[in-house]
C-alpha positions as CSV (number, residue, x, y, z in Angstrom):
1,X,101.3,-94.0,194.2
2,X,102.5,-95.1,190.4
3,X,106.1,-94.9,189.4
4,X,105.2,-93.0,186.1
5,X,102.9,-90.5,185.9
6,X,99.3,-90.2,185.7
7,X,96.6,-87.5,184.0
8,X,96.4,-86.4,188.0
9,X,99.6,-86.6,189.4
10,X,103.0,-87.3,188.7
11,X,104.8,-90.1,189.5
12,X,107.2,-91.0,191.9
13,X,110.2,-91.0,189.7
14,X,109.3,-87.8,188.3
15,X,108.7,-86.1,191.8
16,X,112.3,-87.9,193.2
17,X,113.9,-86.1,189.9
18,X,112.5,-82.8,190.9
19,X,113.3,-82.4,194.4
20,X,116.9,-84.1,194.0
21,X,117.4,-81.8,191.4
22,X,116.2,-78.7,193.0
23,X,118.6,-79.5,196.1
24,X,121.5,-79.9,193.6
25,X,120.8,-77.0,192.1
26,X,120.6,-74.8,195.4
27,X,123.7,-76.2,197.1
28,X,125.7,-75.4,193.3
29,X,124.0,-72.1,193.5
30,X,125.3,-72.1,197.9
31,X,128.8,-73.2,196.9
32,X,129.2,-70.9,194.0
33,X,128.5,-68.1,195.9
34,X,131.0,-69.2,199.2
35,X,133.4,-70.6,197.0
36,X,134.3,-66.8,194.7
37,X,134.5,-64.8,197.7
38,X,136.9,-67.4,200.0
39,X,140.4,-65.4,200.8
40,X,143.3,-66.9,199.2
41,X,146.3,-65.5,201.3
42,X,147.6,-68.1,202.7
43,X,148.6,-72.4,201.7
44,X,145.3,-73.1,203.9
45,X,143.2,-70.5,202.3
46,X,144.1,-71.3,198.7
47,X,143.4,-75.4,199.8
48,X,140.4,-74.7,201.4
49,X,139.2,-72.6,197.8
50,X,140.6,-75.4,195.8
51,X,138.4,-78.1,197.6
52,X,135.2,-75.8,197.5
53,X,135.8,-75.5,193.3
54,X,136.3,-78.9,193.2
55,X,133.2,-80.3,195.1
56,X,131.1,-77.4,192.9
57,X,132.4,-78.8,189.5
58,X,131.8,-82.7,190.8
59,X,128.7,-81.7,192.2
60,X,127.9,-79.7,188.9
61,X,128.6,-83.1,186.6
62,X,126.1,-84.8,188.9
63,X,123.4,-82.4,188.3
64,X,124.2,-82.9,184.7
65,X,123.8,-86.6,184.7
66,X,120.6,-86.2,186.8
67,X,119.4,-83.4,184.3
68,X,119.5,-85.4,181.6
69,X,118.0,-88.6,182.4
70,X,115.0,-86.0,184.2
71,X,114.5,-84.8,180.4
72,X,114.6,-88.3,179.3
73,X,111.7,-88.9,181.6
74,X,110.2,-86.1,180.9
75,X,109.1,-86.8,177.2
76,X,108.8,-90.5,177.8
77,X,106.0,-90.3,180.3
78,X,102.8,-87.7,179.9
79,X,102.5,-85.1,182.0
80,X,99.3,-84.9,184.3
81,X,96.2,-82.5,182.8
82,X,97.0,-78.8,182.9
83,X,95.0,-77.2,185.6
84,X,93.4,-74.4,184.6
85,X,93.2,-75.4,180.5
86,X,91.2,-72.4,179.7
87,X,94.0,-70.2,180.9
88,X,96.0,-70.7,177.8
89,X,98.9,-68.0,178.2
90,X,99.9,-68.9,181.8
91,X,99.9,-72.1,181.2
92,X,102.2,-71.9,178.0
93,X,103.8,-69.7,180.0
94,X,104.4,-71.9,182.6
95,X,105.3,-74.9,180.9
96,X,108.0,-72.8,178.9
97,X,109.2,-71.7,182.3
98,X,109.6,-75.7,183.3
99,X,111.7,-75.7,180.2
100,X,113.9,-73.2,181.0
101,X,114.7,-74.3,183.6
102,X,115.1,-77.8,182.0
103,X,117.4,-76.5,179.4
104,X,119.5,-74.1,181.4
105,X,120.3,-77.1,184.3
106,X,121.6,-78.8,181.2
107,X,123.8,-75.7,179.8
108,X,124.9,-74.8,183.3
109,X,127.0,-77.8,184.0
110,X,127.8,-77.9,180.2
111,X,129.4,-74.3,179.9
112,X,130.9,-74.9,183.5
113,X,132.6,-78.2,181.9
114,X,134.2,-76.4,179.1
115,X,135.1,-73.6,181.0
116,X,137.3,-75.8,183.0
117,X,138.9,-77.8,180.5
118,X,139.5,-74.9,178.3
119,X,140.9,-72.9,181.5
120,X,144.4,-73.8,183.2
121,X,142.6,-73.8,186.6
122,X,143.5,-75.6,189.3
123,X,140.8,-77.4,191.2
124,X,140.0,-80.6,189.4
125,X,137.1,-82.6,189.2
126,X,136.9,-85.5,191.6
127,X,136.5,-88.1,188.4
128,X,138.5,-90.5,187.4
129,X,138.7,-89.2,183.4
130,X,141.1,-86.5,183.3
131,X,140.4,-82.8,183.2
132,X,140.8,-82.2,179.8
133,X,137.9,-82.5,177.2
134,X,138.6,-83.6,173.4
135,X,138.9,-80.8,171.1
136,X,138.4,-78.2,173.9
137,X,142.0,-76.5,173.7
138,X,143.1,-74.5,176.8
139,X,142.2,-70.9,175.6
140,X,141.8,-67.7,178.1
141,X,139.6,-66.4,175.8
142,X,137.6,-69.3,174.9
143,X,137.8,-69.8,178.7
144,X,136.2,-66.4,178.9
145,X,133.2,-67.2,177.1
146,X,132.1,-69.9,178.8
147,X,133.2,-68.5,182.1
148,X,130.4,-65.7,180.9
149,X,128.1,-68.1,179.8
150,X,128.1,-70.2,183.0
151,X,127.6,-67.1,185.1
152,X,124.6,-65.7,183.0
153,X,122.8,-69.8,183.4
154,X,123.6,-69.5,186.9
155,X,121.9,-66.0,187.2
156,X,118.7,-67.2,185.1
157,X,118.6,-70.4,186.8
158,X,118.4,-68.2,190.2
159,X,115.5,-65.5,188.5
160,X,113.2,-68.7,187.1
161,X,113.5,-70.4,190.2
162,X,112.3,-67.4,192.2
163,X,109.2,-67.1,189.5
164,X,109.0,-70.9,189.4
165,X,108.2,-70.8,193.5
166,X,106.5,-67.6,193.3
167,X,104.2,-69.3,190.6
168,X,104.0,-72.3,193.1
169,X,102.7,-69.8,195.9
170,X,100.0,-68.1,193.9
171,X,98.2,-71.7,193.2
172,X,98.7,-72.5,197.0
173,X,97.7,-68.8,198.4
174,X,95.7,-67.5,195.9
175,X,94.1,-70.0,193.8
176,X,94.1,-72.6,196.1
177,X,94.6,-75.2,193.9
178,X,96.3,-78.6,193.9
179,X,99.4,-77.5,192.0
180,X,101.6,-78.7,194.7
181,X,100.1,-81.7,195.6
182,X,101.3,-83.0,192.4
183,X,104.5,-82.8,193.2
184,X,104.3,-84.3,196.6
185,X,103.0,-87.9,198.0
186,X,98.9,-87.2,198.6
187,X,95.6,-88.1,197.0
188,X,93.8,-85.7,194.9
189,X,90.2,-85.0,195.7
190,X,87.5,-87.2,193.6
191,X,85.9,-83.4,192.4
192,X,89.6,-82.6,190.8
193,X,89.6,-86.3,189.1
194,X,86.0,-85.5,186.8
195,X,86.8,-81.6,186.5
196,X,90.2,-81.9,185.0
197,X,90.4,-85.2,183.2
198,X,89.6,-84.4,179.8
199,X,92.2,-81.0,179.7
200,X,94.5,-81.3,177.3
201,X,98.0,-79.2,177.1
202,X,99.3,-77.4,173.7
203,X,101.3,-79.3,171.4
204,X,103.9,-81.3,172.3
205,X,107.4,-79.6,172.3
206,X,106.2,-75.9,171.7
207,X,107.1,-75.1,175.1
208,X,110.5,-76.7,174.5
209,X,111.0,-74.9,171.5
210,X,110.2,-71.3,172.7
211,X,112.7,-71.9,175.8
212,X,115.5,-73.5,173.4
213,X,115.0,-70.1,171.4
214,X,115.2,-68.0,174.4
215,X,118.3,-70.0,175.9
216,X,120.1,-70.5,173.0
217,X,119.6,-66.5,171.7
218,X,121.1,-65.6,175.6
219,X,123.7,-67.5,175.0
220,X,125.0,-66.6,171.7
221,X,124.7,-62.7,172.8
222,X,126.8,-63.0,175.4
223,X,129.3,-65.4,173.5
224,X,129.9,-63.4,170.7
225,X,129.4,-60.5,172.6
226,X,132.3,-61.6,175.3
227,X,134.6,-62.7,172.2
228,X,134.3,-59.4,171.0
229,X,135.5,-57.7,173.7
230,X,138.4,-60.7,174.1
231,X,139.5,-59.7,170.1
232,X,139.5,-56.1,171.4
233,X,141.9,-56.1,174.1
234,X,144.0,-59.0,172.6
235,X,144.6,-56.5,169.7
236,X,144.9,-53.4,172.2
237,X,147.9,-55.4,173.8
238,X,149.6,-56.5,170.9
239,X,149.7,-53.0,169.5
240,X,151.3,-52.1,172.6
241,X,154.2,-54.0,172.0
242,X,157.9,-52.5,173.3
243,X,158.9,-52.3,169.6
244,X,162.9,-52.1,168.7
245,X,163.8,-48.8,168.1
246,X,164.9,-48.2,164.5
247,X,168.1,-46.8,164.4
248,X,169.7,-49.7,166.7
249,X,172.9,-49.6,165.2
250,X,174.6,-53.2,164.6
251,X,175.4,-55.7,161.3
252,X,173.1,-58.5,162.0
253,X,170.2,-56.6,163.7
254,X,167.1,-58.9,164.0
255,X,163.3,-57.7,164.3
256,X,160.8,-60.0,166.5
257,X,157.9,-61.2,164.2
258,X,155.7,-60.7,166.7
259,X,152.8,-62.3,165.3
260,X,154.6,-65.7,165.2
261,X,156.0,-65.9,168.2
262,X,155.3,-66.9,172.4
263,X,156.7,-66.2,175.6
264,X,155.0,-69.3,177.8
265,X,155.8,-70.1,181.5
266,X,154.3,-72.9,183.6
267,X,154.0,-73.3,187.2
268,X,152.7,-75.4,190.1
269,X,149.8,-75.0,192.1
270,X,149.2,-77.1,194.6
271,X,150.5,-79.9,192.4
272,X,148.9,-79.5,189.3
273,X,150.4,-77.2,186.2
274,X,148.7,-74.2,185.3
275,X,150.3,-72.4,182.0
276,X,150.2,-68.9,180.7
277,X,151.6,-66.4,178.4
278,X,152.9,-63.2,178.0
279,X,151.2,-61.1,175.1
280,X,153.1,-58.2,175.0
281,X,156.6,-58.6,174.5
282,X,159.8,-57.5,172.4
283,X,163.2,-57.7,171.8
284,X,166.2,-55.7,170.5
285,X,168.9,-58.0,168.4
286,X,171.8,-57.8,167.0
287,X,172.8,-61.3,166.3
288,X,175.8,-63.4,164.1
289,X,176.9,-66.7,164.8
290,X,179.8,-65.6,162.9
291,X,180.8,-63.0,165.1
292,X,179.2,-63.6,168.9
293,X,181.6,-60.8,170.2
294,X,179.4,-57.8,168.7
295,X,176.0,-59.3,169.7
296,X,173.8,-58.2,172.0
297,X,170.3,-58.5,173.0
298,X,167.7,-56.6,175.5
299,X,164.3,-58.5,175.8
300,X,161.7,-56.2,177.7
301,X,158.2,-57.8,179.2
302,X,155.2,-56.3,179.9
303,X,154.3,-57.9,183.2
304,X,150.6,-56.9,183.0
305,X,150.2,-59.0,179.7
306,X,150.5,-62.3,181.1
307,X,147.5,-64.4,181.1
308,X,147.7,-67.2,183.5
309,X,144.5,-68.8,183.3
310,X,141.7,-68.8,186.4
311,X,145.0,-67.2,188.4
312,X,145.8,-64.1,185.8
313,X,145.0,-61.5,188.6
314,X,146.7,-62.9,191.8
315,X,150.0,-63.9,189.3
316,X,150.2,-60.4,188.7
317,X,149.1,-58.4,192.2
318,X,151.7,-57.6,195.0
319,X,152.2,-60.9,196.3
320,X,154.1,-61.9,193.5
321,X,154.9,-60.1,190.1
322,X,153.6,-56.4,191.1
323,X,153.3,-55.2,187.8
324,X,151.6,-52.1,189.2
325,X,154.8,-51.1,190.4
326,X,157.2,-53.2,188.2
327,X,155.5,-53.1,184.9
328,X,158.5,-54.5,182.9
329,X,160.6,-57.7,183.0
330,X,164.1,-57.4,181.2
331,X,167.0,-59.7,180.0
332,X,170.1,-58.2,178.7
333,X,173.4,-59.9,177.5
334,X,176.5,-59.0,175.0
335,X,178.2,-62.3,176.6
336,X,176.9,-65.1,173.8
337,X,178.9,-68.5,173.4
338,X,178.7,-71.3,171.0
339,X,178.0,-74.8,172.9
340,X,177.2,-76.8,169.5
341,X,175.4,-77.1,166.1
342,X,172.8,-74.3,166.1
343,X,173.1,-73.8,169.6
344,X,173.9,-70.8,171.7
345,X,174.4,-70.2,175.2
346,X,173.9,-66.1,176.4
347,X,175.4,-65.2,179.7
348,X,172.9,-62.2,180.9
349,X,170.8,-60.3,183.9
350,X,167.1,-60.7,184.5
351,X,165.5,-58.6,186.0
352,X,161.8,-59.3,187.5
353,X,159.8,-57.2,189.8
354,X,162.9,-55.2,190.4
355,X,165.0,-57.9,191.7
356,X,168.2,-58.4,188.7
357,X,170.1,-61.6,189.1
358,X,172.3,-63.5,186.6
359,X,171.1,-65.7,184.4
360,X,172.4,-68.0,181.6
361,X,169.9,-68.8,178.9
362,X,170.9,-71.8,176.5
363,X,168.6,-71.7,172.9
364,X,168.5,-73.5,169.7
365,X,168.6,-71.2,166.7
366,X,168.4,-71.9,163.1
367,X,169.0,-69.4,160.6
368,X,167.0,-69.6,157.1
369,X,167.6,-66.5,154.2
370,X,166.1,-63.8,156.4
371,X,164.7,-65.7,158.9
372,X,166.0,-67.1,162.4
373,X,163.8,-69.0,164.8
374,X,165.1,-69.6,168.3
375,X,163.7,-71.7,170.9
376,X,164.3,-72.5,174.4
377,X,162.9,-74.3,177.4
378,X,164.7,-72.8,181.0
379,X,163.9,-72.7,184.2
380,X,163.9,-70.2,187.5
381,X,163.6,-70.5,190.9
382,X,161.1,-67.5,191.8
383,X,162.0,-66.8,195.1
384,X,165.3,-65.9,193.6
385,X,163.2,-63.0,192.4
386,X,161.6,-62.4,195.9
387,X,158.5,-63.6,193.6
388,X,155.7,-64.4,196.7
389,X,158.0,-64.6,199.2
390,X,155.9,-62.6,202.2
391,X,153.3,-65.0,201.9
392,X,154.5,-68.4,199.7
393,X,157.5,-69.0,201.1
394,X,157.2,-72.6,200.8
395,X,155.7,-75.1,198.3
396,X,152.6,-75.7,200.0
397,X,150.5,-73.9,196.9
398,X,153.2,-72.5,194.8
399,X,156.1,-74.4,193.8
400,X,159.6,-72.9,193.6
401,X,160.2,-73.7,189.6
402,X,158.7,-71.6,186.6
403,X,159.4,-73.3,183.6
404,X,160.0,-70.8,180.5
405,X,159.3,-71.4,177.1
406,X,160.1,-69.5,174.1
407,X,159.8,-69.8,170.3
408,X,160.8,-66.7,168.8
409,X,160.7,-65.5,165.0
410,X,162.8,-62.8,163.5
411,X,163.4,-61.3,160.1
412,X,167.0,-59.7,159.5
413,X,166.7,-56.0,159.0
């Protein structure tokens, strides 16, 4: 048999593409399906998820690779004769379907790429060129969309591959033909030769065409579909800020600009950093550096806000920050010290998932007019909190440390 394909049959390379294709495509579709519904209780559960995201994603960047030099070969060689020529809508039909499917095994490992470089996730790729993609910046809601998008191509990948064999099966069962042969090593009858060699398909690319239209109008629904619904709860939180009550009574009382400023953390999972943020988030202040004695703060966090990337929901369950039951975090202090130029040490209790400890936060603040801008960098030890002790009580998955970082800006009231 030929390497490149013939008006009878296609060639060996082209067969070798499809096959080693369709097996990639079924173990992704295999360890996509095992890998969302693996428990992730204990350090061996969560290691044993980890390594079945990984191998996906690796094996998912294969696929791409494979897909695209399959496409290559596709328009670089001609395809064999259509079969039944005079059956012009099933075989349009058909040949659109084959580009679906073309298209989407392209998109699917795309959209799953960008959903893990714009994610904090975990699991990395088994390549040796990082895990971050140039101008792809780590977003939860840009994550979002692609997370979307990538289930959808998985979901039509799975529906044209059941009408892609069922169409298979009607030539074999029903018509009889030698649809399948193509695809496989044999020799075509002499009778198939004479009545099919002059058949000609429609024009070149149409087929392509009408599937880019299809994928790419299914994939810009649910994109600006998903960021819709992103803008809509990102605005729900923020308007359900703890705001500062107004009649806090002080002479340098200080309102959060809430717009401008972050409440980050950053933890360890099984090694590798995954960083989040709090969205809803306030803070009564009564602030001068001229007079530290009469200051006060009381910084309140809605626990349920935090957005921690692939993790968001198991950060937030029982088995570490309960916000069902503990839906606030808190710092107080009225004990603030100077410890240089612009910078401020406050002696204080946090208080996290109802365990309140002491806790010294040192911040840089410079004031401008009617304008203040603190920032710090700390760190905790969570299991000072009791945060994941039942069932992380070592480093195994979870380290110790959360680093915290804050930029805040305030306007003098």
């Amino acid at each position: 048999m030929a390497l490149i394909n013939t008006k009878e049959h296609y060639g060996k390379v082209a067969q070798i593409f499809h096959w080693l294709t369709a097996l990639l495509i079924l173990g992704l579709l295999i360890a996509g399906t095992i890998m969302t519904y693996l428990p992730d209780g204990t350090a061996d559960q969560i290691a044993r998820k980890v390594f079945m995201y990984s191998m996906h994603k690796t094996i998912g960047v294969i696929v791409l690779l494979v897909a695209i030099m399959r496409i290559v070969w596709a328009f670089a060689n001609p395809r064999p004769k259509p079969l039944h020529p005079e059956r012009k809508l099933e075989t349009f039909a058909a040949e659109t379907a084959h580009w679906v499917l073309y298209i989407a095994i392209v998109a699917m490992p795309v959209t799953g790429l960008l959903y893990h470089a714009s994610s904090t996730g975990f699991a990395p790729i088994w390549w040796p060129f990082g895990q971050e993609l140039p101008f792809v910046p780590q977003s939860e809601n840009l994550s979002k969309i692609f997370a979307s998008m990538h289930w959808i191509l998985a979901l039509g990948i799975t529906l044209t591959l059941i009408a892609h064999i069922g169409g298979a099966l009607k030539h074999l069962v029903i018509d009889k033909d030698v649809t399948i042969d193509r695809m496989v090593p044999s020799k075509l009858s002499e009778d198939f030769k004479l009545a099919y060699s002059d058949a000609k398909h429609l024009p070149k690319g149409l087929a392509a065409v009408a599937a880019i239209i299809v994928v790419g109008f299914s994939l810009g629904a649910i994109g600006l579909n998903v960021s819709a619904k992103n803008k809509a709860a990102d605005s729900a939180s923020r308007t359900q800020v703890i705001n500062a009550p107004a009649d806090v009574k002080g002479d340098a009382v200080w309102k959060v600009i809430a717009a401008e400023s972050t409440l980050k953390i950053s933890i360890k999972q099984l090694g590798s950093p995954v960083e989040g943020e709090f969205k809803n988030w306030d803070a009564i202040i009564n602030f001068d550096p001229d007079n530290l004695e009469t200051s006060f703060v009381d910084a309140r966090i809605a626990v349920g806000s935090l957005q921690l990337g692939s993790v968001s929901d198991q950060a937030k369950s029982a088995d570490f920050l309960n916000a069902d039951e503990y839906a606030e975090a808190r710092f107080t202090s009225d004990d603030f010290q100077s410890t240089g130029e612009n910078n401020y040490e406050a002696q204080g209790t946090l208080e996290i998932a109802g365990v309140a400890k002491p806790f010294t936060l040192n911040f840089a603040l410079t004031i401008e007019g009617s304008r203040a801008k603190m920032q710090t960098v700390t760190e905790l030890n969570r299991m000072d909190y009791e945060v994941g002790a039942q069932k992380y009580a070592n480093e195994d998955s979870v380290g110790f440390p959360v680093e915290i970082m804050i930029d805040l800006v305030a306007e003098k009231q």
